[in-house]
N, C-alpha and C positions, 0 to 999 in steps of 0.2 A: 756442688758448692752452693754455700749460700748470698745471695751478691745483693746489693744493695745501690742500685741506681740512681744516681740522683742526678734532676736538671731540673733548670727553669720552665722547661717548655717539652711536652709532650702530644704528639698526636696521637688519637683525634681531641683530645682533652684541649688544647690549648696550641696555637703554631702561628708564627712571624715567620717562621724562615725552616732551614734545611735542619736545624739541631731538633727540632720535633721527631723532623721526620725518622732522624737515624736514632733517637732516646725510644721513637716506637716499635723500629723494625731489630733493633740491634737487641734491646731486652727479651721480644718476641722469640726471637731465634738461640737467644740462651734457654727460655724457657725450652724451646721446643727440645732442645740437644739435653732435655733429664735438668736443667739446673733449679734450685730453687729461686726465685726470683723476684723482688718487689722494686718498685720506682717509688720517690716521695718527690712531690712537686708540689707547689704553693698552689692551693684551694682559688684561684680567678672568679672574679664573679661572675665569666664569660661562660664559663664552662656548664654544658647543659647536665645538670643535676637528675631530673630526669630519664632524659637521652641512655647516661651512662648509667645508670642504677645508684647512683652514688647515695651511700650512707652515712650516718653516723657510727665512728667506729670506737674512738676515746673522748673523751669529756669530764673536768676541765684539762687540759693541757696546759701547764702552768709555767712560764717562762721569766724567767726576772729580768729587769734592766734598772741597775743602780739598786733602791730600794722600794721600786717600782717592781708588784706584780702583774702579767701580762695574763690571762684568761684565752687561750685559743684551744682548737678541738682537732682532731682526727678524721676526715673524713676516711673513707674509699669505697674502689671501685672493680670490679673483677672485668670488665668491659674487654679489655685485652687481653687475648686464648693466652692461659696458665702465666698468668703475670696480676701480681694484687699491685694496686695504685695506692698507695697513700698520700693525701691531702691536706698542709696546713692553713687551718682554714683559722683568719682571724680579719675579721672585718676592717680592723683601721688602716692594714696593710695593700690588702688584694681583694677588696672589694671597690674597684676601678673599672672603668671600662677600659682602660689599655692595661699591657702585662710591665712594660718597662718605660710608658712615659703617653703622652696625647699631641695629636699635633704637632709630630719633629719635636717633639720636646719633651726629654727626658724628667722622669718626675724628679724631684729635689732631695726627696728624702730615700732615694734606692740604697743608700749604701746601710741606713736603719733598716730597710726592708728586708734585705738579704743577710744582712748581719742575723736578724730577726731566725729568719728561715735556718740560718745553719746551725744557731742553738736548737730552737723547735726538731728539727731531720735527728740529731743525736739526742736531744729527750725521748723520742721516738721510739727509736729501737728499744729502748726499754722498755717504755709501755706497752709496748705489742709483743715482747718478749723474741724481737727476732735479732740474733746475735751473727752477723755477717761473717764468710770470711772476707770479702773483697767489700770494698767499699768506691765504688766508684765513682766520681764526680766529675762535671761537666762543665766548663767554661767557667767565669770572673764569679758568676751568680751563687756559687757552690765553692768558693776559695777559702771561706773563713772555716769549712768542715776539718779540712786536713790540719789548718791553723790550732782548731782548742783541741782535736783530738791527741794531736801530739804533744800539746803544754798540758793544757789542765785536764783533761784525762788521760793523762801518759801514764799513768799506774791505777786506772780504773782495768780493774780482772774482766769486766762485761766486754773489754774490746783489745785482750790481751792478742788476741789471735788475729781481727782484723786488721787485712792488711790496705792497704790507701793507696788508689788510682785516680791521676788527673788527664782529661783529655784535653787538651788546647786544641777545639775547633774553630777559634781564629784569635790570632794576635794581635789582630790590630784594636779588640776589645778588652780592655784589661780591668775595668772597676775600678780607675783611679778615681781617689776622695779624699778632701780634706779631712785629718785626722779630727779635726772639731765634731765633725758629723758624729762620730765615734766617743766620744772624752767623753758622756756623761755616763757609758755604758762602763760598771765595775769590772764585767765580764771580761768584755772587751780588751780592760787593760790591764787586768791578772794575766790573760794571754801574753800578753804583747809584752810585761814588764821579764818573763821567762825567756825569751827568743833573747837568741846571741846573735844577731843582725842588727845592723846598722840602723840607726833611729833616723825618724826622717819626719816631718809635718806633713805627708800622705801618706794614707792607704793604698798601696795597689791589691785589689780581695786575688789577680789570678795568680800576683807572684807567692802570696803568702801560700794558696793551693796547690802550686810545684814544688817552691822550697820544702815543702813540709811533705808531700807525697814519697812512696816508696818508687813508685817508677810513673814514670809522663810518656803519654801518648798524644800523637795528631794523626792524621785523617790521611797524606800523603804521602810518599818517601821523599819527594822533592821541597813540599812544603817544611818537615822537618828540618832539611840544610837550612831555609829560606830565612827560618825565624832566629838562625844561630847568626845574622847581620842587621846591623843599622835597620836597613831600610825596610824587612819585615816583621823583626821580632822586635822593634822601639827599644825601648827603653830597660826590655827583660832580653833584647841578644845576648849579652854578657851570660847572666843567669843558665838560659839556652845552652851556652855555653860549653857553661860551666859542666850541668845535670847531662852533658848527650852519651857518657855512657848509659843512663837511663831511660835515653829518650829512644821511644819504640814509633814504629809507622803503620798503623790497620789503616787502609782506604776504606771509606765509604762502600757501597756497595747498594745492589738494585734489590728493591725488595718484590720479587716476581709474584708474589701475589695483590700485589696494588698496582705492579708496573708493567702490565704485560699487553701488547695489543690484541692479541688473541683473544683473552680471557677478560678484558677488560669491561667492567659492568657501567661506566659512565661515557661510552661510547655506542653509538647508535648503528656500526658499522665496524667488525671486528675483522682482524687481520694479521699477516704473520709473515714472515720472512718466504716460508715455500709460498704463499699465496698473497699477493699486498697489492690488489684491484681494488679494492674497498677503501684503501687509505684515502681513492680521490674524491670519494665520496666524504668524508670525513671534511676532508679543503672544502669542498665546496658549503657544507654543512659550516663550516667555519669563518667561511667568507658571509654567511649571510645571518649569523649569529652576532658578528662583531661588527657586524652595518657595513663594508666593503662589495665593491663587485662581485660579483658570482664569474669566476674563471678559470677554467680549468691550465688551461696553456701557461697563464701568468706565472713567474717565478714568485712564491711564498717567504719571503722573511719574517722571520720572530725570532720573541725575548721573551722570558718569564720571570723576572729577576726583582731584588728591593732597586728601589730607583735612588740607586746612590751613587757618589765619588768612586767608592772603591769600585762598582760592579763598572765602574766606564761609562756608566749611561749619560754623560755630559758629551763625552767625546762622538758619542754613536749618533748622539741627534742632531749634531751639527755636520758630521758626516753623511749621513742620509738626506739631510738637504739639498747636500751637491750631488749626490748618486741619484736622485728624483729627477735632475735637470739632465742626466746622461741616456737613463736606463730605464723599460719599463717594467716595473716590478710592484709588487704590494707588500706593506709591513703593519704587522700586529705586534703589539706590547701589551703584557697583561702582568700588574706588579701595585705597589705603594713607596711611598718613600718623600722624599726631599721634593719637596712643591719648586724648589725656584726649577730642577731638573723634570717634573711634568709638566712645566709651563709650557717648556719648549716643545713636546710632545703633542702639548693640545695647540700649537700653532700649526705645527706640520698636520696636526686631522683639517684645519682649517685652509691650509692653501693645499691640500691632497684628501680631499674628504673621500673620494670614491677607492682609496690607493690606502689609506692608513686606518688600521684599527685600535680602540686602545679600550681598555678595563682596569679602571681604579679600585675594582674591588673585589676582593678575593675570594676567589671559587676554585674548591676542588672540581668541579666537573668541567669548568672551563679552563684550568690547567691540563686538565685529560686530553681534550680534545684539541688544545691549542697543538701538544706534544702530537697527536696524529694527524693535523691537519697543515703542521706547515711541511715547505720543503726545507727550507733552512733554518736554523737555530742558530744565534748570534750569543755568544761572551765574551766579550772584549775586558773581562776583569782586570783590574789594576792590580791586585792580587788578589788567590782561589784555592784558600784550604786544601779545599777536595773539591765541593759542590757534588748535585747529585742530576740537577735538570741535564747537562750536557751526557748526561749516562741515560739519563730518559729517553733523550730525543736519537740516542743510538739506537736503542731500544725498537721506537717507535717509528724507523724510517725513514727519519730528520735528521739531514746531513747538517753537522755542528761546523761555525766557525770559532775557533777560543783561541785568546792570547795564552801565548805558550810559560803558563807559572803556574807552579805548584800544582794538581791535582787534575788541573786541565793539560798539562803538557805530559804528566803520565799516561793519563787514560785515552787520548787522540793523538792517534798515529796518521803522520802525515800522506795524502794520497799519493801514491807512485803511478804516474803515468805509465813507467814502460812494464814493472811489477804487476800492475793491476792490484797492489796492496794499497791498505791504508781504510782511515774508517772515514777522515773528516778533513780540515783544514787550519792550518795555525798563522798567527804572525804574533813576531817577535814585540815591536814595540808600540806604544801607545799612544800616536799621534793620527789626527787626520789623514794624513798623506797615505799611510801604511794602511790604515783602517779600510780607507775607498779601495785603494789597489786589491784586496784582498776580495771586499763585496762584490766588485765588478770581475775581478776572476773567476770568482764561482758561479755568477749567474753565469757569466757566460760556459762557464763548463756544464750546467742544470742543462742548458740547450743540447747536449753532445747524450741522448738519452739511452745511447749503450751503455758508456761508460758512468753514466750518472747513477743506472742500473746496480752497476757492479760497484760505485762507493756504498750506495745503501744497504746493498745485503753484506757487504763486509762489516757494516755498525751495526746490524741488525744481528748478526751471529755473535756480538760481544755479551760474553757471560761472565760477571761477578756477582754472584751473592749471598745475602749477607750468613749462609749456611754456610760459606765458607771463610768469611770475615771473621765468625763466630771460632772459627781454630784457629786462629791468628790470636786472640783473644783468650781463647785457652788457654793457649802455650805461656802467656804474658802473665796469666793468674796462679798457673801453677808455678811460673817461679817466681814471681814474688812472695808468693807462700812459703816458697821454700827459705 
């Protein structure tokens, strides 16, 4: 098949969070399974040009809005094994240092920007002459592609046969915008004036990308229910709803050649479920990396996450204040996000400087090492897609604790005492009280190192990947093809 990937954000090209990661591994592993396969992503001025080989590929790239011509180009990149990148590159838009805003603060004109991108991705395919069957799209960023493909090129012959996939990897982001942002664009509202939907003075970009797709997908089976209510799918539960004969569930999935401890090339100290001596080496190398004590004995808590509302991290820093006055443990954070919630982070390095670590700035290498170096992993999500870190740190040794929603309560199975089953540990609701009882449960089970033995190598033998996500994915392209 010929498939046509699209998102906002791609690694190693470009990454804020977990949609990088699965637009890298998930195209990757089509390619590898025989498919034909390209990604188009907005040209960042972050992105090393260089690094990547990236070229010039078309020029001018000519885009209108109103009676305004727009002038952008083509880049790409062959950088990712049997996967070509195309890049719209157009300076006024994504020649930024941020991908979606600076400073907790969204840029003002995303919904021009993205508008911008979904015309540019379907001019595209023609210039490069590459005629899709699947068209897949990814989150709010890519919502207006399914939108003009089904109005205004609903009887273009170039995309008679493409068919249109939206994945909602999370709902609590949808591209709402005042329709103002939009009105000076003709484009725009030649679309908009053909839809037999309800007229409204906003934009939602993700709802128009479901209504308008042949079949929707999310990241968890659980999370799928979640979004068909109020409290996870806002505003589009209805909607949700409505499409759930369409609505399909692929999980995430480990991409074992970045995520492996054994094989893994940004760790100094490699390791594996039959052999995992070397993981302490790792802690230790990790304690003295992130400015903490050097201790082997100490129980290890971490977090890798955006330091937001949703992910819980308001809740976890006030709860680990009081778990500090009980318990002797140490806690690394390694993430970005909402300043007023790492303030709180940088008060706890300052009354536990020997006992907390923390990293505002993003490294792949010291994500590596954080996932082999702790003993525990914390996600107390408010709500969880999928996520992909709590599958890492199974992976890698690191016994998980995660509030039990959506994609965390799939993939962690709770530990059975008398069983000897289970990978990790859950709790149900999202208050301090639940929070402590949980952290202080497991350190004190870390001490019992039979059994703490035996949660580990049960996380450590979970195997999903994405070569097998990838027939999940199959199965969902060939019939909507059909």
């Amino acid at each position: 098949m010929k498939i046509a990937f699209i998102s906002s954000e791609v690694y190693p090209y470009a990454k804020t969070g977990g949609l990088a990661d699965v637009s890298y591994s998930i195209t990757k592993a089509l390619a590898k399974a025989g498919h034909d396969v390209c990604i188009f992503m907005p040209g960042y001025h972050s992105i090393d040009k260089n690094k990547f080989h990236v070229k010039l590929a078309i020029a001018p790239l000519i885009i209108e809005a109103g009676t305004e011509k727009n002038y952008a180009a083509i880049l790409e990149s062959s950088y990712i094994p049997g996967v070509k990148t195309y890049f719209i590159n157009y300076e006024r838009y994504f020649t930024r240092d941020g991908l979606y805003g600076e400073c907790d603060t969204e840029y003002k004109d995303n919904a021009e920007r993205f508008n911008f991108f979904a015309k540019a991705v379907i001019r595209s395919f023609k210039k490069i002459n590459f005629m899709p069957d699947i068209i897949h799209c990814n989150d709010w960023h890519t919502g207006l592609i399914p939108l003009y493909l089904k109005t205004i090129y609903n009887n273009d012959t170039f995309f008679k046969k493409s068919a249109l996939i939206m994945t909602v990897h999370n709902a609590g982001y949808q591209g709402i915008f005042s329709k103002d942002n939009l009105q000076p664009d003709a484009f725009y509202n030649s679309a908009f004036g053909r839809k037999e939907t309800e007229h409204s003075e906003v934009i939602n970009f993700l709802k128009e990308g479901v209504i308008h797709s042949d079949i929707i997908t999310t990241v968890s089976k659980k999370y799928a229910n979640e979004i068909q209510t109020q409290e996870f799918g806002y505003a589009m539960a209805d909607i949700f709803k409505r499409i759930k004969k369409n609505l399909y569930a692929v999980p995430n999935a480990i991409d074992n050649d970045n995520w492996d401890p054994e094989t893994d090339h940004y760790l100094t100290y490699n390791f594996s479920a039959d052999d995992i001596s070397q993981k302490m080496k790792c802690k230790l190398e990790l304690q003295k990396k992130i400015g903490i004590a050097a201790n082997e004995s100490i129980p290890l808590l971490g977090t890798i996450s955006r330091i937001t509302f949703q992910k819980g991290m308001d809740i976890l820093a006030d709860t680990l204040e009081l778990l500090f006055q009980d318990e002797n443990f140490q806690f690394v954070i390694s993430g970005s996000g909402d300043k007023r919630i790492t303030r709180r982070y940088d008060y706890l390095k300052k009354m536990f400087p020997q006992s907390v670590g923390i990293n505002w700035m993003y490294s792949e290498e010291l994500e590596h090492l954080t996932l082999a170096g702790l003993d525990i992993f914390i996600m107390p999500s408010r709500y969880e897609p999928c996520g992909l870190t709590h599958m890492y740190s199974l992976k890698y040794g690191t016994v998980p604790i995660v509030r039990a929603t959506g994609g965390l309560d799939d993939v962690i199975k709770e530990w059975n005492e008398r069983k000897g089953t289970g990978n990790g540990f859950k709790f149900n609701n999202l208050n301090q009280e639940e929070l402590y009882n949980i952290l202080r449960k497991v350190i004190k089970k870390y001490k019992e190192k039979d059994k703490w033995k035996l949660i580990r190598k049960n996380g450590m033998n979970f195997n999903y990947s994405w070569n097998e996500a990838v027939k999940e994915y199959e199965k969902i392209y060939k019939l909507v093809l059909k």
